[in-house]
Backbone as CSV, one residue per row, in Angstrom:
resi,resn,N_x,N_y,N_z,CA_x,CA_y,CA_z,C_x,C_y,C_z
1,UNK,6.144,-32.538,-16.049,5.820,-31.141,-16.315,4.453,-30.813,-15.722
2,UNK,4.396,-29.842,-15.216,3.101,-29.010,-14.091,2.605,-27.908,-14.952
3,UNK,1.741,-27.973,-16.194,1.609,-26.550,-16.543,2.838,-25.804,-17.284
4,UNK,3.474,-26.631,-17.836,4.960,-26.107,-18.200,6.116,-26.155,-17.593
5,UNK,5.925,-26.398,-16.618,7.323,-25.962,-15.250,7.821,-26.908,-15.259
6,UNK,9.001,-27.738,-15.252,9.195,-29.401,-14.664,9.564,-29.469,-13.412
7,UNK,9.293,-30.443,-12.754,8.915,-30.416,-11.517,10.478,-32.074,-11.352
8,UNK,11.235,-31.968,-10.853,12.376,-33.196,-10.658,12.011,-34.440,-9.773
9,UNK,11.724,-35.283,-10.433,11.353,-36.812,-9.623,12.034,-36.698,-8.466
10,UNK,13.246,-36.650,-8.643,14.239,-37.126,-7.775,14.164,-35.835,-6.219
11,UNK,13.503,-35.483,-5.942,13.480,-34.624,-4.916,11.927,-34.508,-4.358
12,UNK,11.193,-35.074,-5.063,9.948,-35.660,-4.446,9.217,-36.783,-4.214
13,UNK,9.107,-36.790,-3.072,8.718,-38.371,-2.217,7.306,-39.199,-3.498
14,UNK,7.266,-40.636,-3.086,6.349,-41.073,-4.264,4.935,-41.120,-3.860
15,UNK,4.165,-40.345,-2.339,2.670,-39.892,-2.223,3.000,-38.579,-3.285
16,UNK,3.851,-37.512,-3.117,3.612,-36.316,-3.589,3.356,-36.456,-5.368
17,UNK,4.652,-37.891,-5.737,4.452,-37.652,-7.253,3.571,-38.571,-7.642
18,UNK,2.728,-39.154,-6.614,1.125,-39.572,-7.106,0.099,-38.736,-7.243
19,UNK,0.306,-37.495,-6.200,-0.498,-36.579,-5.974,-0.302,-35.884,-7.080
20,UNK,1.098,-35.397,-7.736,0.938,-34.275,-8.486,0.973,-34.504,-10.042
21,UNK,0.940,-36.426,-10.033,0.765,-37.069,-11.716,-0.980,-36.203,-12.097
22,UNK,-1.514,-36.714,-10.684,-3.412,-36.493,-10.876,-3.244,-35.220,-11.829
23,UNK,-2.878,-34.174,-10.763,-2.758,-32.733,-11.046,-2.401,-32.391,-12.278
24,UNK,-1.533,-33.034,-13.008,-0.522,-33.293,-14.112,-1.664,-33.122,-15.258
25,UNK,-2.444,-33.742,-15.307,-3.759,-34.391,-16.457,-4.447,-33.665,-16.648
26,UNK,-4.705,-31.936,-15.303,-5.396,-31.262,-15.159,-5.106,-30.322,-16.418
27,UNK,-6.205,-29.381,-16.951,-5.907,-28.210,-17.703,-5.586,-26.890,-16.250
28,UNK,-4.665,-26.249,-16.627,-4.473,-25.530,-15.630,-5.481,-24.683,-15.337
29,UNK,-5.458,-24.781,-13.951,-6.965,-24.433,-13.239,-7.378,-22.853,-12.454
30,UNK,-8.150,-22.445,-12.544,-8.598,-21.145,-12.223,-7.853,-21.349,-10.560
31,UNK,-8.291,-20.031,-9.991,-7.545,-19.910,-8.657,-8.532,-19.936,-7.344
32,UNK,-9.915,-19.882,-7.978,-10.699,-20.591,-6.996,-10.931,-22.475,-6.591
33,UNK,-10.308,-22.715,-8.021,-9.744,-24.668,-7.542,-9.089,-24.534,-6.802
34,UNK,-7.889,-23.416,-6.621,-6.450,-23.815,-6.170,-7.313,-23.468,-4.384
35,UNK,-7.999,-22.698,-4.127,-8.036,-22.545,-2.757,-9.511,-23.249,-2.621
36,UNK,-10.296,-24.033,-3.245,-11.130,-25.161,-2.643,-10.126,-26.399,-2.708
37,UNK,-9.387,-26.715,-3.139,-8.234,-28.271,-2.738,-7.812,-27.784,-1.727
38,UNK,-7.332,-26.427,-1.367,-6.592,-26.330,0.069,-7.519,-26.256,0.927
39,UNK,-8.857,-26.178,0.663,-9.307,-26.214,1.426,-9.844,-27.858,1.912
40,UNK,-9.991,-28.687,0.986,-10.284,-30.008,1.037,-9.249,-30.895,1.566
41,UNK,-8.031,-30.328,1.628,-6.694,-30.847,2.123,-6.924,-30.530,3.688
42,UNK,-7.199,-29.360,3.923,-7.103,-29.008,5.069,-8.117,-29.510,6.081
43,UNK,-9.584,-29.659,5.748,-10.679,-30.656,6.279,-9.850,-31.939,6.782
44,UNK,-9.506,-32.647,5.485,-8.798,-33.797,5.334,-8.081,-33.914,6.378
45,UNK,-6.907,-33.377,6.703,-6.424,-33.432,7.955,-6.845,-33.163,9.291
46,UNK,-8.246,-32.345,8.838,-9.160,-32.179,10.426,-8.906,-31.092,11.069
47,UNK,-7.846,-30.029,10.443,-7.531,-28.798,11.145,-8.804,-28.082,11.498
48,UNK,-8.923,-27.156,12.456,-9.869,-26.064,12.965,-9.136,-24.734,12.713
49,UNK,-9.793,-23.862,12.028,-9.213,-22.534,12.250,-9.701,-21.467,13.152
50,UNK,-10.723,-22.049,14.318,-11.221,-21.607,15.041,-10.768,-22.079,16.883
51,UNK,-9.725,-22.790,16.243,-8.638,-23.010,17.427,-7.220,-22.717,17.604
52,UNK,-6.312,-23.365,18.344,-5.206,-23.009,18.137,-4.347,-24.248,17.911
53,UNK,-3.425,-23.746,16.708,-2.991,-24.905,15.951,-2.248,-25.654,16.361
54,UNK,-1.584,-25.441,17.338,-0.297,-25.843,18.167,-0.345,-27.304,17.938
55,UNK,-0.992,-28.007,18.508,-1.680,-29.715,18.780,-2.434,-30.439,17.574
56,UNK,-2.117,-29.163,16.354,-2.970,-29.747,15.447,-1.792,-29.737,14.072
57,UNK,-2.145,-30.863,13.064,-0.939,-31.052,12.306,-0.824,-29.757,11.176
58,UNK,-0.620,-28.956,11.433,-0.837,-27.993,10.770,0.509,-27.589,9.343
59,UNK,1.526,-28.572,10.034,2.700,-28.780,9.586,2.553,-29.498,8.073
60,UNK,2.103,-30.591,8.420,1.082,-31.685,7.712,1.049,-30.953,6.334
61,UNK,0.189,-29.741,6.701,-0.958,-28.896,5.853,0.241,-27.891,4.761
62,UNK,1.157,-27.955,5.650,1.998,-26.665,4.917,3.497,-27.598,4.129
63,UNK,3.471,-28.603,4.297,4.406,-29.451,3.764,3.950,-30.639,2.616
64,UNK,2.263,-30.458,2.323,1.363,-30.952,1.312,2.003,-30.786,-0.422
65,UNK,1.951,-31.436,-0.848,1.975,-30.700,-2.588,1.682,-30.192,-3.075
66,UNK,-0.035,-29.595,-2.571,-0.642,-28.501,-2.981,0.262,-27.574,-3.235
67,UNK,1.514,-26.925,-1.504,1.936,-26.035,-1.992,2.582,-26.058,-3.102
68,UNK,3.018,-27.200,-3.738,4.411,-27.559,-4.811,2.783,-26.813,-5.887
69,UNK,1.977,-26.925,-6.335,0.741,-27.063,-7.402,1.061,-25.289,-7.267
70,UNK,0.595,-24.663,-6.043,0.149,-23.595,-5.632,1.587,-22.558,-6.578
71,UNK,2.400,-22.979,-5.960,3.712,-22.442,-6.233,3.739,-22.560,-7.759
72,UNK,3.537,-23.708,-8.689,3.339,-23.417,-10.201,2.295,-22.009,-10.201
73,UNK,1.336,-22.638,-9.832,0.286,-21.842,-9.952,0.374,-20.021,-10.522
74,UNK,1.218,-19.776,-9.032,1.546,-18.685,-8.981,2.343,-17.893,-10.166
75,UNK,3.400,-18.920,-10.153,4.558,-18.438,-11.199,4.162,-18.431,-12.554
76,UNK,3.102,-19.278,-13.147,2.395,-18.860,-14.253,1.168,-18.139,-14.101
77,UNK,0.485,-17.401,-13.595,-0.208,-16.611,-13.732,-0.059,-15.085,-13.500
78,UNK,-0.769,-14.920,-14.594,-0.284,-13.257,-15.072,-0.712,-12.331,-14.060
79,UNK,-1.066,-12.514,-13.036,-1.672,-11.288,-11.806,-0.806,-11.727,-10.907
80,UNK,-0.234,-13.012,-11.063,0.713,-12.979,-9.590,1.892,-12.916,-9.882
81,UNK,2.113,-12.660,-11.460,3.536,-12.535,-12.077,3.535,-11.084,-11.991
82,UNK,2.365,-10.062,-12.668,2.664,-8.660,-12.392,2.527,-8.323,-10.770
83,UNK,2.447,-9.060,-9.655,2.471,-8.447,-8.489,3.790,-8.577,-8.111
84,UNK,4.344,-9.820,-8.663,5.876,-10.112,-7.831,6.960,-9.211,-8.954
85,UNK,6.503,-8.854,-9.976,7.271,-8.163,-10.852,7.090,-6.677,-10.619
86,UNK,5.950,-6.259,-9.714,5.844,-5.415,-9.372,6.593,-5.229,-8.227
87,UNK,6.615,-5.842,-7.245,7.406,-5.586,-5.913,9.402,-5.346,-6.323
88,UNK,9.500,-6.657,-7.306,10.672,-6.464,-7.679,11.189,-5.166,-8.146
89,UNK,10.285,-4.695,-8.635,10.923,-3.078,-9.529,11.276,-1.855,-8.617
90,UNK,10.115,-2.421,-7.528,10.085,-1.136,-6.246,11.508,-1.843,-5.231
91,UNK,12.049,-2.890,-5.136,12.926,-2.922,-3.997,14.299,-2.474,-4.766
92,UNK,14.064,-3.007,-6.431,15.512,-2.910,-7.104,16.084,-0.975,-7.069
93,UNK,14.442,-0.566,-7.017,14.759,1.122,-6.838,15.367,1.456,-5.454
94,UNK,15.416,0.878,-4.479,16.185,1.390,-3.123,17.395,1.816,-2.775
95,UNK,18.071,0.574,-4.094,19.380,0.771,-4.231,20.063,-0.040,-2.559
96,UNK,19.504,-0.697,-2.060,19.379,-1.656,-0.948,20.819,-3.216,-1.403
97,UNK,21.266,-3.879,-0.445,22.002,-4.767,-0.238,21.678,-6.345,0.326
98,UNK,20.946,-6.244,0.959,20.540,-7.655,1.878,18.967,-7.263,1.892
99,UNK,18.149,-8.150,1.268,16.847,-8.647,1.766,16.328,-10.043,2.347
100,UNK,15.616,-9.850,3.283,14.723,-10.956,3.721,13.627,-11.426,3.055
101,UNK,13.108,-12.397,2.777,11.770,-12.816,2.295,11.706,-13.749,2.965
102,UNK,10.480,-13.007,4.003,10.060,-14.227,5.286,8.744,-14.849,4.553
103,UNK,8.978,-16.305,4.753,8.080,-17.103,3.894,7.903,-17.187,2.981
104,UNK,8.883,-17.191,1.996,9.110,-16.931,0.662,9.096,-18.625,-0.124
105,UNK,8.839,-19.553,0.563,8.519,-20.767,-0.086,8.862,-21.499,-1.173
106,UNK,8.254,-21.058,-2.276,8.926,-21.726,-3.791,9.675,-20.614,-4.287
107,UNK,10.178,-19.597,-3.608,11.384,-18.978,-4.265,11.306,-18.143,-5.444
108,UNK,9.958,-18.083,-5.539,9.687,-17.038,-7.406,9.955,-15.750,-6.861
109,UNK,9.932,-14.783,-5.577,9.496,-13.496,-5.591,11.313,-13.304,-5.777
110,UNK,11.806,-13.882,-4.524,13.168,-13.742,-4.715,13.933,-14.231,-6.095
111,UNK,13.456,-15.074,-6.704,14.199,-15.012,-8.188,13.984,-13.657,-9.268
112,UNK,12.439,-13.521,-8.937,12.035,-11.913,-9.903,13.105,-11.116,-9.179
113,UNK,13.571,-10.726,-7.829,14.273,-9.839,-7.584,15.585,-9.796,-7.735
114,UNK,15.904,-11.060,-7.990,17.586,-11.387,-7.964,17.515,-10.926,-9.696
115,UNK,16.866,-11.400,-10.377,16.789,-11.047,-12.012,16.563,-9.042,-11.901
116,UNK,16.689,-8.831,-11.704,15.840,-7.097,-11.701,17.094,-6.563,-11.085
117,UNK,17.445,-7.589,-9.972,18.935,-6.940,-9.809,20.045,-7.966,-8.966
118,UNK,21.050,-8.184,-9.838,21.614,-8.918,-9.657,22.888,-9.000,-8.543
119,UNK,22.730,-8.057,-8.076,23.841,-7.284,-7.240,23.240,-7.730,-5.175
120,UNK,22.022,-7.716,-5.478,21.212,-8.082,-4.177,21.265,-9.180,-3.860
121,UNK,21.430,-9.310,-2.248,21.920,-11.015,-1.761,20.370,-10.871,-1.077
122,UNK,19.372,-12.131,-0.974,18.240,-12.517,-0.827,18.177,-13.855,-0.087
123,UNK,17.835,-14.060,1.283,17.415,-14.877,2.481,16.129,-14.798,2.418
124,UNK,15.876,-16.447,1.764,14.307,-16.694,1.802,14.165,-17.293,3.399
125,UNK,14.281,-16.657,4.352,13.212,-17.215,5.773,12.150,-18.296,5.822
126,UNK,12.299,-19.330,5.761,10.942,-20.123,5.509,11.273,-21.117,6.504
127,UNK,10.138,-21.489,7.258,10.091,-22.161,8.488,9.784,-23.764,7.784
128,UNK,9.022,-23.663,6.686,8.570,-24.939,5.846,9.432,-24.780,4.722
129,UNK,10.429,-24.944,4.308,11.167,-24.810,3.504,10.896,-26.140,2.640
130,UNK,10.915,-26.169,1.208,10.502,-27.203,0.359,12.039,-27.365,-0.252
131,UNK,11.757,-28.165,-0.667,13.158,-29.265,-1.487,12.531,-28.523,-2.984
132,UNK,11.913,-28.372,-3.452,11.568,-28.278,-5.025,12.237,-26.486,-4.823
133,UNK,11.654,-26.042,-3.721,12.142,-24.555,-3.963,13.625,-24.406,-3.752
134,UNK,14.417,-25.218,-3.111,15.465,-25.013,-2.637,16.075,-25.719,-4.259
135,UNK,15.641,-26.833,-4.527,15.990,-27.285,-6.008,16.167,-25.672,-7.332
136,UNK,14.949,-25.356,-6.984,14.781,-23.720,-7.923,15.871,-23.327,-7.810
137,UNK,16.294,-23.035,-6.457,17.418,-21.451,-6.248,19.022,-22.022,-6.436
138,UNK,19.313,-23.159,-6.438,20.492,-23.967,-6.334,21.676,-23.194,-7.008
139,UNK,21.254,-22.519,-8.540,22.269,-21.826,-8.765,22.140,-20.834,-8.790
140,UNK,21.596,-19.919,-8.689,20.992,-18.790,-7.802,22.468,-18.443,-6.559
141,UNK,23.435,-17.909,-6.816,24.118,-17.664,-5.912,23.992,-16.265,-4.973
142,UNK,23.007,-15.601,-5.399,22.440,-14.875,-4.661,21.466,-15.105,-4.000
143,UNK,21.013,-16.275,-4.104,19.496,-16.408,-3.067,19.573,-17.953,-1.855
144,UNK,18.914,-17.890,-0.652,19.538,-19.545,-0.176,18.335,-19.170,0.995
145,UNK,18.098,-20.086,1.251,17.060,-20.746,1.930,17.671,-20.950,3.602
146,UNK,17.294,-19.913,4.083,17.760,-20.220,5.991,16.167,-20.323,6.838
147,UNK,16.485,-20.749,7.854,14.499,-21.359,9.165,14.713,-19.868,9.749
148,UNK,15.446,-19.316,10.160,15.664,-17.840,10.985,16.459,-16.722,10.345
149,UNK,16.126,-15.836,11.224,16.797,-13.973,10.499,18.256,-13.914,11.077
150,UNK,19.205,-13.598,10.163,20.695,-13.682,10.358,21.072,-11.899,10.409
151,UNK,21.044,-11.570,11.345,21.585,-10.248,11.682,20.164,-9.521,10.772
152,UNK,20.579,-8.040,10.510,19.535,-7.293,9.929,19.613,-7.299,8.629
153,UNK,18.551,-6.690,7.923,18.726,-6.719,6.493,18.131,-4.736,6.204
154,UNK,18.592,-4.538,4.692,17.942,-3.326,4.283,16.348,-3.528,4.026
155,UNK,15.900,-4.678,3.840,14.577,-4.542,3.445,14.016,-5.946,3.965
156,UNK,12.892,-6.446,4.638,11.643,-7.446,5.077,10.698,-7.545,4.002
157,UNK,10.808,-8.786,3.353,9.045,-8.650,2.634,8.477,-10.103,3.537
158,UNK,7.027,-9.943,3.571,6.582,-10.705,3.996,5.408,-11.237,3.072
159,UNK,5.112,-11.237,2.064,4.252,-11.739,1.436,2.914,-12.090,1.285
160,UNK,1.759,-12.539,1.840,1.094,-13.741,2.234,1.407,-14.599,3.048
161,UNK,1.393,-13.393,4.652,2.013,-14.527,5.386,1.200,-14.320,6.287
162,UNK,1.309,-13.274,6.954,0.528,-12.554,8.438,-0.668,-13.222,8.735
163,UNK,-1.887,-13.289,7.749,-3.523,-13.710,7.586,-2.893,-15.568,8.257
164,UNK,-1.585,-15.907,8.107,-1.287,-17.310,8.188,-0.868,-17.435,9.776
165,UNK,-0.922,-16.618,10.190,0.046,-17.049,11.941,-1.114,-16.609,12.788
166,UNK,-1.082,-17.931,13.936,-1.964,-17.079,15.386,-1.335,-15.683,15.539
167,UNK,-0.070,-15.064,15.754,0.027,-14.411,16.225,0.940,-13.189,15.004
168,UNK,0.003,-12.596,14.616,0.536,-11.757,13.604,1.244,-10.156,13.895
169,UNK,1.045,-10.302,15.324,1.915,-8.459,15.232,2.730,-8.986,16.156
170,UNK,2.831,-10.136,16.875,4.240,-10.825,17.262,5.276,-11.037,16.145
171,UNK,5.014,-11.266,15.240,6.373,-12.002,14.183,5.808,-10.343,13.280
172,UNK,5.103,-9.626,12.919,5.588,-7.872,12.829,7.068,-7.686,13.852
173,UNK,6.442,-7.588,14.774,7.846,-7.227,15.807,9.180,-7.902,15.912
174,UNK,9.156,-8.815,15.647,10.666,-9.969,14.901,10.711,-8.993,13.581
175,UNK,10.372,-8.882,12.979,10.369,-8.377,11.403,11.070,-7.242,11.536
176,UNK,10.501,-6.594,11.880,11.165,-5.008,12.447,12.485,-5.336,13.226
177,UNK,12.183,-6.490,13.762,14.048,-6.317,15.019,15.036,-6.844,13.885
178,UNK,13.929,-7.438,12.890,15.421,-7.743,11.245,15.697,-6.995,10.749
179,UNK,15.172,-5.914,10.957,15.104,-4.595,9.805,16.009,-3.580,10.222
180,UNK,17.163,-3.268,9.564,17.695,-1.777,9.774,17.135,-1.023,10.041
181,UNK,17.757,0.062,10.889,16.958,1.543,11.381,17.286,1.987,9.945
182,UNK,15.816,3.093,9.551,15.787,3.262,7.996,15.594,2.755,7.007
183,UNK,15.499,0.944,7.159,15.386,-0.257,6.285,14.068,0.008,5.755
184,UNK,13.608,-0.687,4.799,11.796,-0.718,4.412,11.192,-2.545,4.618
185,UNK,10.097,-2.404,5.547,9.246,-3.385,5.636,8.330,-3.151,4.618
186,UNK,7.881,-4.633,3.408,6.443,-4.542,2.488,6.093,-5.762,3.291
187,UNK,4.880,-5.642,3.355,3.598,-6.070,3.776,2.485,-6.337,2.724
188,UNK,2.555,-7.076,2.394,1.114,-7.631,1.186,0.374,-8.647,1.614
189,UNK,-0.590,-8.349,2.833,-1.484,-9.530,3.677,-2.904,-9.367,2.728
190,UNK,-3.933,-10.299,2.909,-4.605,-11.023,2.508,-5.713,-11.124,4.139
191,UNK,-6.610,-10.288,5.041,-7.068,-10.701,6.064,-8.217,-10.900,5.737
192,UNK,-8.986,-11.903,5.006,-10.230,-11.965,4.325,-10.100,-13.810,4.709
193,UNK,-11.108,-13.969,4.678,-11.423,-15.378,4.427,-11.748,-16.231,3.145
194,UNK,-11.102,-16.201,2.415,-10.488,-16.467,1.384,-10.695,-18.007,0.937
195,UNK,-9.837,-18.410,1.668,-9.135,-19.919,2.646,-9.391,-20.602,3.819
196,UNK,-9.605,-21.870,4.344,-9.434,-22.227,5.766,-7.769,-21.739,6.314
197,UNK,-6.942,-22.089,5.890,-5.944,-21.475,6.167,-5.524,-20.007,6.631
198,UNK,-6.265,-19.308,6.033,-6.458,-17.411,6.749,-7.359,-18.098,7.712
199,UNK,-6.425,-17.341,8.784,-7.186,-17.363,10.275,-8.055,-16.316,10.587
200,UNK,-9.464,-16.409,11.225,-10.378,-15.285,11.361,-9.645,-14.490,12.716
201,UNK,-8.891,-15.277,13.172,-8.077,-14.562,14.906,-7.410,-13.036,14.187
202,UNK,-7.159,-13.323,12.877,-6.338,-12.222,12.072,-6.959,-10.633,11.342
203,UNK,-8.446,-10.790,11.427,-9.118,-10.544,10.441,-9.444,-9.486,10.754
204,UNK,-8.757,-8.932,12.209,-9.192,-7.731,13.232,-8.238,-6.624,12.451
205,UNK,-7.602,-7.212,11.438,-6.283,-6.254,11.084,-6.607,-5.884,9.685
206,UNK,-7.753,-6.230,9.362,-7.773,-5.814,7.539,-8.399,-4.620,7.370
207,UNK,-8.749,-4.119,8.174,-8.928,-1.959,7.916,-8.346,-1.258,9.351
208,UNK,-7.524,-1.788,10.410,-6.409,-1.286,11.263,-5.323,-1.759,11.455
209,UNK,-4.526,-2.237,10.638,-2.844,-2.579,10.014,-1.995,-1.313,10.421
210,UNK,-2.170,-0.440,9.148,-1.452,0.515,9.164,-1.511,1.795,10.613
211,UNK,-2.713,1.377,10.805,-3.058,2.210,12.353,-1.652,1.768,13.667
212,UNK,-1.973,0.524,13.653,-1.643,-0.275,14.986,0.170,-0.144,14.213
213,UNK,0.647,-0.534,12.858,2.257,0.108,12.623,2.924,0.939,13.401
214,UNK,1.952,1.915,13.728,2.625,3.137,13.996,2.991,2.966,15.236
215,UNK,3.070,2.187,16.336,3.355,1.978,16.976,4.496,1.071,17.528
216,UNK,4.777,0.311,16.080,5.917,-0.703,15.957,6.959,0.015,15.432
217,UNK,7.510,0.816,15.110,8.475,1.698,14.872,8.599,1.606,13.856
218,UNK,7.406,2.186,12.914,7.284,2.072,11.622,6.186,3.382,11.122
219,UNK,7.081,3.688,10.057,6.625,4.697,9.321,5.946,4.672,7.703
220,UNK,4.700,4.889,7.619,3.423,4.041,6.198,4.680,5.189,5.246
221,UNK,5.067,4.342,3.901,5.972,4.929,3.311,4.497,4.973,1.741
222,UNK,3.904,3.926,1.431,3.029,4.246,0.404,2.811,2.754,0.493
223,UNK,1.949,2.467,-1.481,1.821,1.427,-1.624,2.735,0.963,-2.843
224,UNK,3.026,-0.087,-3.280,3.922,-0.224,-4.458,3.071,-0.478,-5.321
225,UNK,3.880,0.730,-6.711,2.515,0.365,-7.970,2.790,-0.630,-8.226
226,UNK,1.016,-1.099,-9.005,1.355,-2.438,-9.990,0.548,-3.492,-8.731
227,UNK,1.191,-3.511,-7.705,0.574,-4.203,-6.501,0.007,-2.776,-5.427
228,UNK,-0.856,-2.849,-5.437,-1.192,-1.953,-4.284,-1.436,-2.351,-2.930
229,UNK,-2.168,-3.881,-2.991,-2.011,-4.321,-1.505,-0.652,-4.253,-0.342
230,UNK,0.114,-4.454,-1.373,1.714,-4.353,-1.063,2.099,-2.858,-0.117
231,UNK,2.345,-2.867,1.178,2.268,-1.945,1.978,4.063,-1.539,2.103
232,UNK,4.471,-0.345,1.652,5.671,-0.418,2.435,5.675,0.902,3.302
233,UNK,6.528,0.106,4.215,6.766,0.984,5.734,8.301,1.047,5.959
234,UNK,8.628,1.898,6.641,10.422,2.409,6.698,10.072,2.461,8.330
235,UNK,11.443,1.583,8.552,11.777,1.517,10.544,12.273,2.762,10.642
236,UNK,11.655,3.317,11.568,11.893,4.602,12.294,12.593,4.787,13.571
237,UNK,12.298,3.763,14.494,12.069,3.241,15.783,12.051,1.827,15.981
238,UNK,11.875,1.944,17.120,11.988,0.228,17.920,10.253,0.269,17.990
239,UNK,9.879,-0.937,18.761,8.508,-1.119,18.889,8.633,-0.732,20.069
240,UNK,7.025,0.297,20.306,6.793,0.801,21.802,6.065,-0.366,22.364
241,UNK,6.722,-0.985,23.135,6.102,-2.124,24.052,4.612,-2.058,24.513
242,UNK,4.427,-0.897,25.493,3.534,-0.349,25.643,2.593,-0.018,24.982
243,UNK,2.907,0.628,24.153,1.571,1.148,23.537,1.088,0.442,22.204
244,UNK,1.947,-0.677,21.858,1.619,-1.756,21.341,0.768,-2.514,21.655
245,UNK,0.627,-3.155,23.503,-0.214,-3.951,23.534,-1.584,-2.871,23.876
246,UNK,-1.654,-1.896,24.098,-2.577,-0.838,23.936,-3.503,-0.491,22.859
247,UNK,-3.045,-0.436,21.723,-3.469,-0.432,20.075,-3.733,-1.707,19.712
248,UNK,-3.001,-2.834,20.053,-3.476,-4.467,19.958,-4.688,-4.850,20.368
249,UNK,-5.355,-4.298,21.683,-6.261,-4.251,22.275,-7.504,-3.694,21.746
250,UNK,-6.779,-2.666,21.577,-8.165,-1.430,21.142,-8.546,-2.133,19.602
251,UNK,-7.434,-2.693,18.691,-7.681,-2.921,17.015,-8.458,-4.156,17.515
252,UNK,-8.550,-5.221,17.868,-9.178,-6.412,18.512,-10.644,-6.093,18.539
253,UNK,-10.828,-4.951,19.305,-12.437,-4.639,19.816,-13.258,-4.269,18.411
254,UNK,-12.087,-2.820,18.079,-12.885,-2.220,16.748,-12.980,-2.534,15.384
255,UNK,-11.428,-3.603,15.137,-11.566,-4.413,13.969,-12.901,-4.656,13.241
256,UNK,-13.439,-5.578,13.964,-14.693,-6.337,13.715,-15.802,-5.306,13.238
257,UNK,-16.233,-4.464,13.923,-16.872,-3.406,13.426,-16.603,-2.354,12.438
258,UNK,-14.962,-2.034,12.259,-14.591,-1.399,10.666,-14.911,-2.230,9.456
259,UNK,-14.319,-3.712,9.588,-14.657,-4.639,8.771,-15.818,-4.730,8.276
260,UNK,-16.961,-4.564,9.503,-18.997,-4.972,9.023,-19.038,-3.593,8.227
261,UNK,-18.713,-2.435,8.917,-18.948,-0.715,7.952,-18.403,-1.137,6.341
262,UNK,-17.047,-1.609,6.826,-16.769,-1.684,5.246,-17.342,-2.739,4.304
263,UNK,-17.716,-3.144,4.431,-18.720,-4.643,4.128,-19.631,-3.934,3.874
264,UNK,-20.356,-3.271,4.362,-21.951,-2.257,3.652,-21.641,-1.317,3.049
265,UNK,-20.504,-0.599,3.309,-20.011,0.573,2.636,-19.830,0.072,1.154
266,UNK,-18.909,-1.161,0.649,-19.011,-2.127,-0.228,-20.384,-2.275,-0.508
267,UNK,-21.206,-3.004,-0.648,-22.508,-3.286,-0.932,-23.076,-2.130,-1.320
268,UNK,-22.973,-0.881,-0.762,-23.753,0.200,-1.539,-23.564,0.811,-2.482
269,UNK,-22.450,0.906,-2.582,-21.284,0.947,-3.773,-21.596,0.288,-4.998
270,UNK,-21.760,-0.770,-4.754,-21.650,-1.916,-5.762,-23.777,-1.798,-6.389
271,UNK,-24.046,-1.441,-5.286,-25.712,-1.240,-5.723,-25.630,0.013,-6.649
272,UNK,-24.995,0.785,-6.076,-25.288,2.220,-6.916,-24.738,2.099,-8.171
273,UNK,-23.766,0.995,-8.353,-23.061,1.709,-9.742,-23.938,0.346,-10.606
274,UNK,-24.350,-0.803,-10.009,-25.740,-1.795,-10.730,-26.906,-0.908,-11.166
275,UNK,-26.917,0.551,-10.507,-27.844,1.342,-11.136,-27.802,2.081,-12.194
């Protein structure tokens, strides 16, 4: 047992259930432990996030136990239970048929949604797909674990994923070619440095996201209550090739400088109301 959860011998190798006896002994731990171990994991293996990961075991990093820890983590705590209980309430309102959850990992967002509505068939997309999560969903006959996007779906969530890839408005544009014309893409990124794992290559996108969308054939639909980071957008269009790598360009240059404004804009804020 992890914090309550039981976790099945029999589907985890015997480094992981050495690793996660330690963990076991722990009182369950605030969420700045959970992202200094990933970050000590990630040293550990020697990754750079100031390179490109290709040549580097980065695989290693994402197939660790942490995530198995991370994934409790999540599912018992009350801010990441009202965010995924939040998203659930907003997709079950669409009245939608087929969703994607690209990178959906230990399988909690898609179980909150399969519970909220039981009628919805749910493709967790996960390139690192875990045995403990695939253990989760087993009877779950609405939910199953595929590496790629199988025709289109009514709705894309992507989670906590984007801040994670070199190339984040490349796999936007896969996302969208999964998405029905009319479908809804949510978006709930994280472009902060947080983590070694959030890449700073990404970080050009955390106050021009929704700018540079509009160009991917996507239309800013709001935010979902309850979670507000949670972005949803409705496919309108295809992605303009063109004027994609145009806005890619331009968000690259000016990123960096919305980010420093908002960074002081923050700070003064925070002075004035210390007054």
């Amino acid at each position: 047992m992890l914090w309550g959860v039981p976790l099945p011998f029999e589907i985890l190798s015997p480094s992981d259930i050495d690793y996660l006896k330690v963990i076991a002994r722990m009182e369950r731990p605030t969420v700045d432990w959970i992202w200094q171990e990933m970050d000590r994991i990630w040293d550990a293996l020697g990754l750079d996030n100031q390179v490109a990961l290709q040549r580097q075991a980065i695989s290693d990093f994402y197939s660790h136990p942490i995530w198995v820890v991370n994934g409790v983590f999540t599912a018992t705590d009350p801010v990441s239970v009202q965010h995924r209980d939040s998203i659930a309430l907003f997709v079950s309102r669409l009245g939608i048929d087929r969703i994607a959850d690209y990178g959906g990992g230990f399988g909690e967002l898609a179980q909150r949604v399969s519970a909220v509505d039981s009628k919805v068939k749910i493709d967790i997309v996960e390139p690192y797909p875990s045995k403990l999560g695939m253990q989760r969903i087993k009877h779950d006959t609405n939910i199953r674990f595929i590496k790629e996007f199988e025709n289109q779906y009514d709705c894309v969530i992507a989670q906590d994923v984007l801040e994670h890839v070199e190339h984040p408005l490349e796999l936007v544009a896969q996302l969208v070619k999964a998405t029905k014309l009319g479908g809804y893409l949510i978006f709930a990124n994280c472009f902060y440095p947080v983590i070694k794992c959030h890449l700073p290559s990404t970080f050009y996108l955390r106050n021009t996201f929704r700018w540079v969308m509009r160009e991917m054939g996507l239309k800013f639909v709001g935010q979902v209550e309850g979670a507000s980071h949670a972005l949803v957008f409705q496919r309108v269009g295809d992605v303009n090739k063109i004027k994609f790598k145009y806005l890619k360009s331009i968000a690259k240059s000016v990123g960096p400088f919305f980010n420093l404004a908002s960074n002081q804009l923050g700070s003064i804020k925070r002075r004035l109301v210390s007054k």
